[in-house]
mmCIF file of the N, C-alpha and C atoms, coordinates in Angstrom:
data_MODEL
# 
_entry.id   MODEL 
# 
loop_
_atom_site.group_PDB 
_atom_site.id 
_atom_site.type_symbol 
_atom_site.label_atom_id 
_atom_site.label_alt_id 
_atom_site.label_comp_id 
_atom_site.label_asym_id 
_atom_site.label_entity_id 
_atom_site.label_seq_id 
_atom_site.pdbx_PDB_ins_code 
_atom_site.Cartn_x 
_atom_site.Cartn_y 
_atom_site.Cartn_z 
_atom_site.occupancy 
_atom_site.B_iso_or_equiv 
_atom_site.pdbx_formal_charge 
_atom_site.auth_seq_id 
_atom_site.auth_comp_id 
_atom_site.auth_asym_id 
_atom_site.auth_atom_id 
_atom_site.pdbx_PDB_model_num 
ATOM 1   N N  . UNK A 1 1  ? 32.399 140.720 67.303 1.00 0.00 ? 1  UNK A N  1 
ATOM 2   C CA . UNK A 1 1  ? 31.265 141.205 66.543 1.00 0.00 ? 1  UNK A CA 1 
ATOM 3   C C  . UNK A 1 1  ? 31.548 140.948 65.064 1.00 0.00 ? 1  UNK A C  1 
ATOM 4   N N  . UNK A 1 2  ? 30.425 140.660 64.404 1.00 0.00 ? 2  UNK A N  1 
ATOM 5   C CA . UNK A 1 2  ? 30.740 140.210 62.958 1.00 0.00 ? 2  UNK A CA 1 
ATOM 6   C C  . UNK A 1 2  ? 30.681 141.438 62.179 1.00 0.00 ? 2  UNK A C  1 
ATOM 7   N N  . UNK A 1 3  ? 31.238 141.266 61.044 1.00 0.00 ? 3  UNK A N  1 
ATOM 8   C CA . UNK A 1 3  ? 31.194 142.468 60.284 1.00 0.00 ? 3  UNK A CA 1 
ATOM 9   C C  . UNK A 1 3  ? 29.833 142.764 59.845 1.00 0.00 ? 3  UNK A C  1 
ATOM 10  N N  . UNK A 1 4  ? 29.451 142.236 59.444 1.00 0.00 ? 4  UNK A N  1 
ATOM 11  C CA . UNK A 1 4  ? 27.827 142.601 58.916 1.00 0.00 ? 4  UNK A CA 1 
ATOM 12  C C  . UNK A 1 4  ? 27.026 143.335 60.131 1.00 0.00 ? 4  UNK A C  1 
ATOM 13  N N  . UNK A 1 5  ? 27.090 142.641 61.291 1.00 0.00 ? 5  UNK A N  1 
ATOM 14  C CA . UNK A 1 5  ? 26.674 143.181 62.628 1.00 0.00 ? 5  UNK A CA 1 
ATOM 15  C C  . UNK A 1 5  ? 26.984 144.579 62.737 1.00 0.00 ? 5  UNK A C  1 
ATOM 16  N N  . UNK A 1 6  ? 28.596 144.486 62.774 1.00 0.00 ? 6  UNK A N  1 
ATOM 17  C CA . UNK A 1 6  ? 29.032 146.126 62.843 1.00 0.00 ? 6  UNK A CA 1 
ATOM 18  C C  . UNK A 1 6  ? 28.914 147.388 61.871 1.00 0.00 ? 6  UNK A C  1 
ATOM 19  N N  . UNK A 1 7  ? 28.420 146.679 60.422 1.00 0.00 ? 7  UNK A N  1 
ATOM 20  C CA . UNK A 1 7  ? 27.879 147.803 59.190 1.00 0.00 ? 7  UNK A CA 1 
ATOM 21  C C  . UNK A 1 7  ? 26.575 147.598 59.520 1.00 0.00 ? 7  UNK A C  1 
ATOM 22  N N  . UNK A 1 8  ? 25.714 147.115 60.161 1.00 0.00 ? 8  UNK A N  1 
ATOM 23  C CA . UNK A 1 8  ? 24.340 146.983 60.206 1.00 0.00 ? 8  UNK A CA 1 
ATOM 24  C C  . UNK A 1 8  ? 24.365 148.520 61.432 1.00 0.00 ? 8  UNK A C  1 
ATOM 25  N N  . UNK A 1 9  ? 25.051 148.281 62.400 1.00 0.00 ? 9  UNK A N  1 
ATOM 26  C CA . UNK A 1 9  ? 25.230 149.327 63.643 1.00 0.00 ? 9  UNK A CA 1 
ATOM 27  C C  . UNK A 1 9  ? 25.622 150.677 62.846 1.00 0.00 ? 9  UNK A C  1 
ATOM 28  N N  . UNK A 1 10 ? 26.447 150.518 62.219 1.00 0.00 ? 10 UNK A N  1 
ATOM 29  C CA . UNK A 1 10 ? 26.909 152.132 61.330 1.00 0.00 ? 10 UNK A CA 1 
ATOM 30  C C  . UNK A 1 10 ? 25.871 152.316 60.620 1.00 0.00 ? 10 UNK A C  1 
ATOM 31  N N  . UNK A 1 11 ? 25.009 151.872 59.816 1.00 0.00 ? 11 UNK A N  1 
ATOM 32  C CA . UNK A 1 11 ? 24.001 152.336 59.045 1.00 0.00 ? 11 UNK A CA 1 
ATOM 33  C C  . UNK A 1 11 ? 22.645 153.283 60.016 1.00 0.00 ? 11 UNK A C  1 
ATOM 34  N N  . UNK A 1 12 ? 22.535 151.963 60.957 1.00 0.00 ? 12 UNK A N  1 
ATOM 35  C CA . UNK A 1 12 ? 21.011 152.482 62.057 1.00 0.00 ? 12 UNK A CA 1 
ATOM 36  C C  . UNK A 1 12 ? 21.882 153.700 63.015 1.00 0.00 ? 12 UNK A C  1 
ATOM 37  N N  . UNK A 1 13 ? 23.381 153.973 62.873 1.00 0.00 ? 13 UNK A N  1 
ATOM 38  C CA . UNK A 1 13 ? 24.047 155.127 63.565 1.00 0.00 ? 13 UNK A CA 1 
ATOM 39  C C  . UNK A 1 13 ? 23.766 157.044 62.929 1.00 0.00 ? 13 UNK A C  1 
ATOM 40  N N  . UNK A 1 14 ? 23.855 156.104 61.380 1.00 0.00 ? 14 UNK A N  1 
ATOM 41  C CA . UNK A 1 14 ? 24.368 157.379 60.728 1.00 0.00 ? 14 UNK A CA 1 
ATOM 42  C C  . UNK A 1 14 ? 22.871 157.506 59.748 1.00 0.00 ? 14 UNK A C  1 
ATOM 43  N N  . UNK A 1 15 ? 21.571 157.005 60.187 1.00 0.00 ? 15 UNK A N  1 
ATOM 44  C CA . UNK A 1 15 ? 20.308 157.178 59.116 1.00 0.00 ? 15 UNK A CA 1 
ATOM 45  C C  . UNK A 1 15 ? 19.252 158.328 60.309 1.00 0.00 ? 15 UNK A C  1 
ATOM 46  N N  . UNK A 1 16 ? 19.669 158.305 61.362 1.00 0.00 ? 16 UNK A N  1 
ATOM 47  C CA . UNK A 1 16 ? 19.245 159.903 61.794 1.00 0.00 ? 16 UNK A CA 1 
ATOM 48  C C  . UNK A 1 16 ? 19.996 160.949 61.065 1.00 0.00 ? 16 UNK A C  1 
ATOM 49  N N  . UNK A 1 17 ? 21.176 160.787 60.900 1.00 0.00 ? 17 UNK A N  1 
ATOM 50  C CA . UNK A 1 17 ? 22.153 162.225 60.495 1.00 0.00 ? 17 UNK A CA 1 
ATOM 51  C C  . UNK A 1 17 ? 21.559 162.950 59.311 1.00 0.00 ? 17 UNK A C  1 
ATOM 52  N N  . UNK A 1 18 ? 20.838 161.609 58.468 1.00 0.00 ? 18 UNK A N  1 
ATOM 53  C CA . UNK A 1 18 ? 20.918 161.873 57.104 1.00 0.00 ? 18 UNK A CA 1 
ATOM 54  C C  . UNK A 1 18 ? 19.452 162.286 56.948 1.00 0.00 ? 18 UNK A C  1 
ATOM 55  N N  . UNK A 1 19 ? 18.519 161.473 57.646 1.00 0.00 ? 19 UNK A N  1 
ATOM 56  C CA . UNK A 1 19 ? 16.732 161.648 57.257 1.00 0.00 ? 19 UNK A CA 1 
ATOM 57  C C  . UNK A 1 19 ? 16.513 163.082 58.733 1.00 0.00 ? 19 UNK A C  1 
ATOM 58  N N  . UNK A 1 20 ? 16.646 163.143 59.464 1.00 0.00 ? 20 UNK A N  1 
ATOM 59  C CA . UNK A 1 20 ? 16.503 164.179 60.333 1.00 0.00 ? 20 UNK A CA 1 
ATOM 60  C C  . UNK A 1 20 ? 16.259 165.485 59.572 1.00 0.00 ? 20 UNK A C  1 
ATOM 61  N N  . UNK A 1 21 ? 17.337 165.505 59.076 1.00 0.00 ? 21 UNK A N  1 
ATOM 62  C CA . UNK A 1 21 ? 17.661 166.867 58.103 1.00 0.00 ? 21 UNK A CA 1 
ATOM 63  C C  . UNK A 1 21 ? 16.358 167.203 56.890 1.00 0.00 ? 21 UNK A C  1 
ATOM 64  N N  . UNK A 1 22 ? 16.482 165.967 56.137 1.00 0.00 ? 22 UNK A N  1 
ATOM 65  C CA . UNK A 1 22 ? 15.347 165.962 55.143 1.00 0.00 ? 22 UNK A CA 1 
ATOM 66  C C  . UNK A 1 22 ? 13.865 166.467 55.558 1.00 0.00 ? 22 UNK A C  1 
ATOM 67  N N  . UNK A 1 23 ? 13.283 166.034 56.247 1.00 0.00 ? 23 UNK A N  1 
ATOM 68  C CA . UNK A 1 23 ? 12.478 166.009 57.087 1.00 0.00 ? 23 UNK A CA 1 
ATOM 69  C C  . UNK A 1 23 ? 12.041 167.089 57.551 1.00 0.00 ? 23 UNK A C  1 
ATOM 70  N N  . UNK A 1 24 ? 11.562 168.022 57.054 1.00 0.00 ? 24 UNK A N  1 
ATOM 71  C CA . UNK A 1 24 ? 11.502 169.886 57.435 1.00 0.00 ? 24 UNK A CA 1 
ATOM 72  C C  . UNK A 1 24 ? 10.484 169.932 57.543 1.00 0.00 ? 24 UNK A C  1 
ATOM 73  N N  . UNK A 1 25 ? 8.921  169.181 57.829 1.00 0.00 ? 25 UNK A N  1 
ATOM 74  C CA . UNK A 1 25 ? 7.986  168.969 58.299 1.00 0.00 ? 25 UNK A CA 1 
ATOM 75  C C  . UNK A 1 25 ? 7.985  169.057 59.818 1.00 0.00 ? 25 UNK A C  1 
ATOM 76  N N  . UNK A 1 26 ? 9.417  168.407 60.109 1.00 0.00 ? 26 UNK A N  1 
ATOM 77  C CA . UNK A 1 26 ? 9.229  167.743 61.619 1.00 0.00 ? 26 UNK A CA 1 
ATOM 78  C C  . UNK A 1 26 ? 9.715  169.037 62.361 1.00 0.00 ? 26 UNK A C  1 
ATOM 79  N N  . UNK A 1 27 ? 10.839 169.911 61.982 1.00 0.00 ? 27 UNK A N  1 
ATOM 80  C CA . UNK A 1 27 ? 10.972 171.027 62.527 1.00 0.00 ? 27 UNK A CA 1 
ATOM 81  C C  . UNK A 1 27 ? 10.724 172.572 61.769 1.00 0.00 ? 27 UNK A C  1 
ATOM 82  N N  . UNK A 1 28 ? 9.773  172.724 61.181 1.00 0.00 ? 28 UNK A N  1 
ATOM 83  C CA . UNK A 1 28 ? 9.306  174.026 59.973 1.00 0.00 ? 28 UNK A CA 1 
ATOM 84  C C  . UNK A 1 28 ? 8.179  174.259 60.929 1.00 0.00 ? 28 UNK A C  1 
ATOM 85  N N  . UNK A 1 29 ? 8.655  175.139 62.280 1.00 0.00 ? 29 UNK A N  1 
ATOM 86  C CA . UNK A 1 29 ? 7.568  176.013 62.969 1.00 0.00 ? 29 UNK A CA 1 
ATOM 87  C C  . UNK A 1 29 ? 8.625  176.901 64.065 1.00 0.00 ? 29 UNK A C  1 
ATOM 88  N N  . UNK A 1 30 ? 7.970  177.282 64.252 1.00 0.00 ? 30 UNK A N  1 
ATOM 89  C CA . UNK A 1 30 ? 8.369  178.671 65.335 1.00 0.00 ? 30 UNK A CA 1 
ATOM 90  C C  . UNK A 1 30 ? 8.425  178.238 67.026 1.00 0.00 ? 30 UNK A C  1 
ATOM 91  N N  . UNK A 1 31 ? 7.437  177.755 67.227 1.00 0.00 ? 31 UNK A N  1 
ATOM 92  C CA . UNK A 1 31 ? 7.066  177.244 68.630 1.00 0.00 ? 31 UNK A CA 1 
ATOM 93  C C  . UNK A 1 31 ? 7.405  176.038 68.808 1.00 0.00 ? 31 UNK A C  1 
ATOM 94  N N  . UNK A 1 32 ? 8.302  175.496 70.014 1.00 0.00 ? 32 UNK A N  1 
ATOM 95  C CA . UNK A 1 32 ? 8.563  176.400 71.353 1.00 0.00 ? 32 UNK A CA 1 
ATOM 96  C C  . UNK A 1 32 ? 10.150 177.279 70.996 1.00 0.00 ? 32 UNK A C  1 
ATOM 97  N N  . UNK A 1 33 ? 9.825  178.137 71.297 1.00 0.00 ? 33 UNK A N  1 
ATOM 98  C CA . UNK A 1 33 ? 11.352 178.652 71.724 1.00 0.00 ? 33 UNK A CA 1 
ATOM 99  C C  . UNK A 1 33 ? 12.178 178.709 72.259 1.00 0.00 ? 33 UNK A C  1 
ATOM 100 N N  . UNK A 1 34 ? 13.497 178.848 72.112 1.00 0.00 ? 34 UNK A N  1 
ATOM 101 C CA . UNK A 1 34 ? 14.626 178.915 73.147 1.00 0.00 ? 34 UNK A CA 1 
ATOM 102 C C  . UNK A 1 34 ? 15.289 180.230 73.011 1.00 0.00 ? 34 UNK A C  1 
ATOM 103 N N  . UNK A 1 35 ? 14.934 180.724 74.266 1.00 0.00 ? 35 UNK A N  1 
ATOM 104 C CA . UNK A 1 35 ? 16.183 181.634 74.050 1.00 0.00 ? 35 UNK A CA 1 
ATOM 105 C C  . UNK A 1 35 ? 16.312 182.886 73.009 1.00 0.00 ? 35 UNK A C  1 
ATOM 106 N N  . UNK A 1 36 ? 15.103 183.035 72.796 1.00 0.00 ? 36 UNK A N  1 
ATOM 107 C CA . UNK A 1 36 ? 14.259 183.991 71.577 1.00 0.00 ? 36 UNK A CA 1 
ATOM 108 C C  . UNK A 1 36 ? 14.066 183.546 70.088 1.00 0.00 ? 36 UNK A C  1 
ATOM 109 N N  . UNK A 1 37 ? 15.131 182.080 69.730 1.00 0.00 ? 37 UNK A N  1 
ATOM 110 C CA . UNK A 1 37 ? 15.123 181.428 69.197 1.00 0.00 ? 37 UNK A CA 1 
ATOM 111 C C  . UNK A 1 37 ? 13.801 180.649 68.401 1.00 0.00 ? 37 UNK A C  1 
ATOM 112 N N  . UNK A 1 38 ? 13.331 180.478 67.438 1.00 0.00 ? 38 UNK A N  1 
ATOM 113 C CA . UNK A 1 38 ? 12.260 179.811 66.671 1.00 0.00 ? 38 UNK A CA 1 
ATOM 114 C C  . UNK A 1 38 ? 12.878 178.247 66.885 1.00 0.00 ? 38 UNK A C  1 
ATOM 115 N N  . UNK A 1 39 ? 12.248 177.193 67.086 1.00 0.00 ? 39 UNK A N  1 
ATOM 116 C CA . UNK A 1 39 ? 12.684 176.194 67.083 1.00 0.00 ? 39 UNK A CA 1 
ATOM 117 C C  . UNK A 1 39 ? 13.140 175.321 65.734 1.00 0.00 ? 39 UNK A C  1 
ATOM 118 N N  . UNK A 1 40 ? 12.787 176.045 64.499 1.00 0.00 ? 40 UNK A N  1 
ATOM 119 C CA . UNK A 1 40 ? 13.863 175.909 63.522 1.00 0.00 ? 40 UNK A CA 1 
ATOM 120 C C  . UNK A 1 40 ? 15.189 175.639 63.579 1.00 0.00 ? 40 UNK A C  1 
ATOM 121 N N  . UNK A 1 41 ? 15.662 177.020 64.057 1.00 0.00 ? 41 UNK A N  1 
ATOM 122 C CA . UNK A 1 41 ? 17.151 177.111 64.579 1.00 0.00 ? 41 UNK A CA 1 
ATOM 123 C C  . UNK A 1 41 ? 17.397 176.451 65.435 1.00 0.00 ? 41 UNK A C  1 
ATOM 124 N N  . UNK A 1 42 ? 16.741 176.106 66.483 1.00 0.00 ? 42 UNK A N  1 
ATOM 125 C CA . UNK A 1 42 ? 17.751 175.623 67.521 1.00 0.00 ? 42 UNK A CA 1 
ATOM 126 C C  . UNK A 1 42 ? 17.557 174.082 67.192 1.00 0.00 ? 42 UNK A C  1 
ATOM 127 N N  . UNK A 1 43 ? 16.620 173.662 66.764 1.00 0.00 ? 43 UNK A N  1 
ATOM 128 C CA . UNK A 1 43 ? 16.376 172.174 66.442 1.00 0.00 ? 43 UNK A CA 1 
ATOM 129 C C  . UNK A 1 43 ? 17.720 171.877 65.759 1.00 0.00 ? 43 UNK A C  1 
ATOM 130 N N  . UNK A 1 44 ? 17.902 172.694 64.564 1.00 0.00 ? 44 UNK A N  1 
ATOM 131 C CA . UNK A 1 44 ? 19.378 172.254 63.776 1.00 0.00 ? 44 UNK A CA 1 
ATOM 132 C C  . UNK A 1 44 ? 20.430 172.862 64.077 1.00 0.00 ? 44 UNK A C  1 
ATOM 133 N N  . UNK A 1 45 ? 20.926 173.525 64.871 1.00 0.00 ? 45 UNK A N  1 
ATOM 134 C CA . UNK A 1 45 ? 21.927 173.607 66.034 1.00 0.00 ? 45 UNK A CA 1 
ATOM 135 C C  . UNK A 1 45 ? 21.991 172.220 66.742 1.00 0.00 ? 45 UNK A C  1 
ATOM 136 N N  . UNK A 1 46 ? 20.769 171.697 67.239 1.00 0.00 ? 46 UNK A N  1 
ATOM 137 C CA . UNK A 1 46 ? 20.811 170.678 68.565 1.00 0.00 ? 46 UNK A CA 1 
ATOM 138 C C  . UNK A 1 46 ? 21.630 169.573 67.267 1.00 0.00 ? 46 UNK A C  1 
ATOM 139 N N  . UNK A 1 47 ? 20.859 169.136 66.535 1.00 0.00 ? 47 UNK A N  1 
ATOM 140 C CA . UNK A 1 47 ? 21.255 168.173 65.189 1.00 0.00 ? 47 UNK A CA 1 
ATOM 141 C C  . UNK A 1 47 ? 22.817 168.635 65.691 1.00 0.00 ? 47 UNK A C  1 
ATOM 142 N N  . UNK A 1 48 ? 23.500 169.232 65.153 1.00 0.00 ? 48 UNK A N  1 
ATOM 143 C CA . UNK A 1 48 ? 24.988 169.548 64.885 1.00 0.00 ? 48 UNK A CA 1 
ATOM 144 C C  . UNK A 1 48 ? 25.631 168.216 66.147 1.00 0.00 ? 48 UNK A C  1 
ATOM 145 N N  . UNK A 1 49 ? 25.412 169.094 67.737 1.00 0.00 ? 49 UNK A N  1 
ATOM 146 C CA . UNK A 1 49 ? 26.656 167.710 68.517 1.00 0.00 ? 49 UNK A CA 1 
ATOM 147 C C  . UNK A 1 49 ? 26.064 166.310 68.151 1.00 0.00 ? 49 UNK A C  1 
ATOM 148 N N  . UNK A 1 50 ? 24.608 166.164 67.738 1.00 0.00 ? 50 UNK A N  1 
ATOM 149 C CA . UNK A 1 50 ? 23.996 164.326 68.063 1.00 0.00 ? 50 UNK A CA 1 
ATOM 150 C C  . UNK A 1 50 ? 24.886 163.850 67.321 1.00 0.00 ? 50 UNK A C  1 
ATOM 151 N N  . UNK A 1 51 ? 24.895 164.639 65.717 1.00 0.00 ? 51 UNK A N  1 
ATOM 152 C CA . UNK A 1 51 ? 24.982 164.234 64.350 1.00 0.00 ? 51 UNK A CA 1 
ATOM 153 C C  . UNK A 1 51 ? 26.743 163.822 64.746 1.00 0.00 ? 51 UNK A C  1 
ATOM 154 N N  . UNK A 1 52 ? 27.200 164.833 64.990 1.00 0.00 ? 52 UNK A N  1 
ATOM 155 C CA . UNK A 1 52 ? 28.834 164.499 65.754 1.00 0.00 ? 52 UNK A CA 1 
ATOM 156 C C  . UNK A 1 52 ? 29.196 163.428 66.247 1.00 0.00 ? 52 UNK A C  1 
ATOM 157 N N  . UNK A 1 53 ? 28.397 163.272 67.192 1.00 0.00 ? 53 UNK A N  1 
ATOM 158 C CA . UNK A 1 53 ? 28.252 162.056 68.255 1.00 0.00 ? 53 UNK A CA 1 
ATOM 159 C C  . UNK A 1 53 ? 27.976 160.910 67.415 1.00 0.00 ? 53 UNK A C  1 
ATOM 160 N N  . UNK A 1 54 ? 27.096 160.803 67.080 1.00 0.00 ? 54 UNK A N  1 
ATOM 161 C CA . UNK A 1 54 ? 26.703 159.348 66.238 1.00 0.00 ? 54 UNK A CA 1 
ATOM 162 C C  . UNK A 1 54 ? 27.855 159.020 64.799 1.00 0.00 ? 54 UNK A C  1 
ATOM 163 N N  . UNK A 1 55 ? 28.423 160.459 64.445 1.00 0.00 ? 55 UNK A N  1 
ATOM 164 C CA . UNK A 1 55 ? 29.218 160.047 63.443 1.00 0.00 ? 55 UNK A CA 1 
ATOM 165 C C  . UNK A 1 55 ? 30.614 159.502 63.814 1.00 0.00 ? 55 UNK A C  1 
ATOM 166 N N  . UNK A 1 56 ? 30.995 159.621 65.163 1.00 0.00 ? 56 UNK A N  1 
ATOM 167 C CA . UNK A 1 56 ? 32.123 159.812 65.952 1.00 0.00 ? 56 UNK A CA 1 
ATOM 168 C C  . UNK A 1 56 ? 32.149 158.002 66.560 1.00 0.00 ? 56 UNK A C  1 
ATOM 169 N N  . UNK A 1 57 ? 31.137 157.553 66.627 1.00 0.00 ? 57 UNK A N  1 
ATOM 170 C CA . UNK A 1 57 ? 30.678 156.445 67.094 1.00 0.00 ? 57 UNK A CA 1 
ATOM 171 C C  . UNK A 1 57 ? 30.977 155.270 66.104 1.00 0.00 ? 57 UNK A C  1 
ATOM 172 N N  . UNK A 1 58 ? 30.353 155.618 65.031 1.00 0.00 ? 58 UNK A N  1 
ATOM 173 C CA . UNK A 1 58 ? 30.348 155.049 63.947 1.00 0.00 ? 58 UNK A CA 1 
ATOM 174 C C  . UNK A 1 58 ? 31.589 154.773 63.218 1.00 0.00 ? 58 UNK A C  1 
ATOM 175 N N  . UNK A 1 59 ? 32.289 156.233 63.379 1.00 0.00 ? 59 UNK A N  1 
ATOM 176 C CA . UNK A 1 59 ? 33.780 155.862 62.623 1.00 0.00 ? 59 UNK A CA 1 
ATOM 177 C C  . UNK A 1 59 ? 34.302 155.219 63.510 1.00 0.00 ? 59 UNK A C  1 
ATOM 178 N N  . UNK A 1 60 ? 34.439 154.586 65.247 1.00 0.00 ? 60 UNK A N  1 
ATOM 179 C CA . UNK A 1 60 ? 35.152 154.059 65.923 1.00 0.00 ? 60 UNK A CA 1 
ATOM 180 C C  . UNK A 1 60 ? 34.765 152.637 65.511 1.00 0.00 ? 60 UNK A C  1 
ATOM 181 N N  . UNK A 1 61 ? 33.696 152.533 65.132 1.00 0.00 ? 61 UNK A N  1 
ATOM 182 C CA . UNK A 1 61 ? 33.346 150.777 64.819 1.00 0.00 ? 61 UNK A CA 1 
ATOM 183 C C  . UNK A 1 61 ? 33.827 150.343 63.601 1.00 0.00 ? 61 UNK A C  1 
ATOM 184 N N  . UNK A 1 62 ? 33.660 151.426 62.395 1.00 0.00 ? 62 UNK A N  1 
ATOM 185 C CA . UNK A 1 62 ? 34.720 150.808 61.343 1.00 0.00 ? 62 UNK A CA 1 
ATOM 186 C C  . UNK A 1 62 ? 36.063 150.933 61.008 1.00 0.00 ? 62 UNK A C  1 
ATOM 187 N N  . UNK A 1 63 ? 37.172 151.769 62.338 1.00 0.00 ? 63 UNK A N  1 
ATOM 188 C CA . UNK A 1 63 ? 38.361 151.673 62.328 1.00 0.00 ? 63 UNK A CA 1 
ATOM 189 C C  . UNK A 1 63 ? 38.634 150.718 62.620 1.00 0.00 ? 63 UNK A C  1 
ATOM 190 N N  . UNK A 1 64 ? 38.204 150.036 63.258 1.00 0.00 ? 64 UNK A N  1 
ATOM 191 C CA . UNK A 1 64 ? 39.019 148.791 63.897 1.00 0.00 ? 64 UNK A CA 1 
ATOM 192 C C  . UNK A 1 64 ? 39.085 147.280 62.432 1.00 0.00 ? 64 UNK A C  1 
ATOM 193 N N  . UNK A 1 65 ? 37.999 147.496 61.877 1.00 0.00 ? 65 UNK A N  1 
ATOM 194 C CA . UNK A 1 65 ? 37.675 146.884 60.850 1.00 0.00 ? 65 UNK A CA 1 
ATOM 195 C C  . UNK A 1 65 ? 38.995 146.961 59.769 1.00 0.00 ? 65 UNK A C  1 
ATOM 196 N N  . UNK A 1 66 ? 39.466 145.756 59.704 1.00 0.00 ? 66 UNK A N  1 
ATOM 197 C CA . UNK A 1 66 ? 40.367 145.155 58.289 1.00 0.00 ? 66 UNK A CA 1 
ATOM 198 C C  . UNK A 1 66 ? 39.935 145.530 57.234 1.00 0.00 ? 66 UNK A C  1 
ATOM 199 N N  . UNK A 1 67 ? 40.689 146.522 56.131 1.00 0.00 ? 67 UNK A N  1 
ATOM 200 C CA . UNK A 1 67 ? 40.616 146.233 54.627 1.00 0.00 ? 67 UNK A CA 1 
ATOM 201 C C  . UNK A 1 67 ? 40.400 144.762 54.000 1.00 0.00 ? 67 UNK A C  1 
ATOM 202 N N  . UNK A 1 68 ? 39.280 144.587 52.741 1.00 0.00 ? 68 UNK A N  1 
ATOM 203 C CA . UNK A 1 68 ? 39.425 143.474 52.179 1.00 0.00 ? 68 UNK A CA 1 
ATOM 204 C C  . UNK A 1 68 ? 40.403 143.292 51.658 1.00 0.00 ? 68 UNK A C  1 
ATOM 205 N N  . UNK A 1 69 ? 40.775 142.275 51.551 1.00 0.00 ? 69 UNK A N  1 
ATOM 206 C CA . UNK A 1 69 ? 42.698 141.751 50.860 1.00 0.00 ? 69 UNK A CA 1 
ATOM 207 C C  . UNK A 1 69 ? 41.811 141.292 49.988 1.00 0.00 ? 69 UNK A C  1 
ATOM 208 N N  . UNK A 1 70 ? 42.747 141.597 48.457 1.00 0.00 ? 70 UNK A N  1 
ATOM 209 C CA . UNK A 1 70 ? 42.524 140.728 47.216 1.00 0.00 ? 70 UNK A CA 1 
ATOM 210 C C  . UNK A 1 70 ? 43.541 140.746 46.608 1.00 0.00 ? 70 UNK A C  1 
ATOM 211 N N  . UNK A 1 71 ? 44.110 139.946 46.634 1.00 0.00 ? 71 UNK A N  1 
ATOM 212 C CA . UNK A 1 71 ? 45.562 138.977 46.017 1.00 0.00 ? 71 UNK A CA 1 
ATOM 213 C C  . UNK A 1 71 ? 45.674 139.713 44.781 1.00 0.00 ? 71 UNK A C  1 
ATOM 214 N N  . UNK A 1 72 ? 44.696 139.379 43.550 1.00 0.00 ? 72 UNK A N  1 
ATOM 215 C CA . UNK A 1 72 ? 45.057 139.795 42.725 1.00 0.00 ? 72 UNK A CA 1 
ATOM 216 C C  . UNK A 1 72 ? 45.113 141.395 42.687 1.00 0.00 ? 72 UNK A C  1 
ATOM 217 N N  . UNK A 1 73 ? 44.862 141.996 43.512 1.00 0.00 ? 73 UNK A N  1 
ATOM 218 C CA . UNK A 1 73 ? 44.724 143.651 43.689 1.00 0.00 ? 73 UNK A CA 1 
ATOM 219 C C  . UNK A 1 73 ? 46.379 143.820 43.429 1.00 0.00 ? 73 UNK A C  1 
ATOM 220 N N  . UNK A 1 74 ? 46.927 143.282 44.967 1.00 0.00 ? 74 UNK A N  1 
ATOM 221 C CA . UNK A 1 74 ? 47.885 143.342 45.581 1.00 0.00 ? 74 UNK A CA 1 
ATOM 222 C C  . UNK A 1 74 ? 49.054 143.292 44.275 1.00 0.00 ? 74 UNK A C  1 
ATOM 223 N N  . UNK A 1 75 ? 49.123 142.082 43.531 1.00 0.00 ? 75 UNK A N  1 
ATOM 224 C CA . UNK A 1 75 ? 49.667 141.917 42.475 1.00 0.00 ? 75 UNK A CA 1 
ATOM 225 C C  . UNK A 1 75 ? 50.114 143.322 41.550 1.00 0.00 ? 75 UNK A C  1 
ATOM 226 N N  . UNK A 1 76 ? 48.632 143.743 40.965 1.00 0.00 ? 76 UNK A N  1 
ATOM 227 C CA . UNK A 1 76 ? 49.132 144.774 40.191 1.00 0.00 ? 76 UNK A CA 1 
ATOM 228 C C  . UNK A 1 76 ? 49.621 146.307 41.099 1.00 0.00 ? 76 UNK A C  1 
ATOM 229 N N  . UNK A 1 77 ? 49.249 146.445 42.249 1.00 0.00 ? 77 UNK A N  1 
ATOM 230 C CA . UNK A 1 77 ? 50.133 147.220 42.907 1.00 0.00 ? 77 UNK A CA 1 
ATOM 231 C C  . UNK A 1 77 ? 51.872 147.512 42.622 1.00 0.00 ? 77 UNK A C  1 
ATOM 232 N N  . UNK A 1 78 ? 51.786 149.126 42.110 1.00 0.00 ? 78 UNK A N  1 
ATOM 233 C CA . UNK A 1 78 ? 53.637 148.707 41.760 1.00 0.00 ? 78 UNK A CA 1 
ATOM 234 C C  . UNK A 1 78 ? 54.447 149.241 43.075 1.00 0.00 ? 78 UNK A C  1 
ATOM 235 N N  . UNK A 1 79 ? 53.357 149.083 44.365 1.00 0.00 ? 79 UNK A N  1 
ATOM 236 C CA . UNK A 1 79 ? 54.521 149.432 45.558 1.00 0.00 ? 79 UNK A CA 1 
ATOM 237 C C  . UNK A 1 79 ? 54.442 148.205 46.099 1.00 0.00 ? 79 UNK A C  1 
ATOM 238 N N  . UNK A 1 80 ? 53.879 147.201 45.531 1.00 0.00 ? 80 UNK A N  1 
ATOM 239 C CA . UNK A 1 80 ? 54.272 145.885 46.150 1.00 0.00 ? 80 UNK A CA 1 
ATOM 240 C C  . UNK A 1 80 ? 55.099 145.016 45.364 1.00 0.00 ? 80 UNK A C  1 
ATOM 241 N N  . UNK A 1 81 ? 55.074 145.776 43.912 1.00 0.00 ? 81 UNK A N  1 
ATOM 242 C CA . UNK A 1 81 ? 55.983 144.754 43.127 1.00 0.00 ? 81 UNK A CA 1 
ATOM 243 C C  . UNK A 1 81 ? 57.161 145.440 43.605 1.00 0.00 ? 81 UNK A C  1 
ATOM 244 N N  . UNK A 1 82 ? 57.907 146.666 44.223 1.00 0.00 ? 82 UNK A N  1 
ATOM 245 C CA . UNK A 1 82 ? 59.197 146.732 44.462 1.00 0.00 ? 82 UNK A CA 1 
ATOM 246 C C  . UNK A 1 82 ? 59.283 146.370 45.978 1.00 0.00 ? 82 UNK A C  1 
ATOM 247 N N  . UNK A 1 83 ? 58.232 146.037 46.742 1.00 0.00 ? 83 UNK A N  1 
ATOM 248 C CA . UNK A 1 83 ? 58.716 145.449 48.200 1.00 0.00 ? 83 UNK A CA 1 
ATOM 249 C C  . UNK A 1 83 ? 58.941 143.870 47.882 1.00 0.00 ? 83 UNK A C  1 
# 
């Protein structure tokens, strides 16, 4: 998988986590309930494991992912000038 591919996947992973929340139109009512619950609350309770899940997902696709190397970085590094 190319890198661009795999930051394209982390972005469309982690843009529910972020607009869901904003979005207090979509859950700013009472009805249906759970559990005596207003669906306020439980809507952003439910958010909590997805948001987990998708963030959990996301960090597995950019661990695997290489740091950019830049030579001249490396250079002024002073734990590479004593290795």
């Amino acid at each position: 998988m190319s890198s661009s591919t795999r930051w394209t996947i982390v972005v469309v992973l982690l843009t529910p986590a972020v607009v869901l929340p904003l979005l207090v139109g979509v859950y700013d009512r009472t009805d249906p309930e759970l559990w005596g619950f207003p669906f306020y609350y439980w809507f952003q309770f439910l958010l909590i494991p997805i948001v987990a899940v998708l963030t959990s997902v996301a960090y597995w696709l950019t661990r695997t992912e290489d740091p950019p190397t830049d030579p001249a970085a490396k250079a002024d590094d002073p734990a590479e000038v004593i290795r």
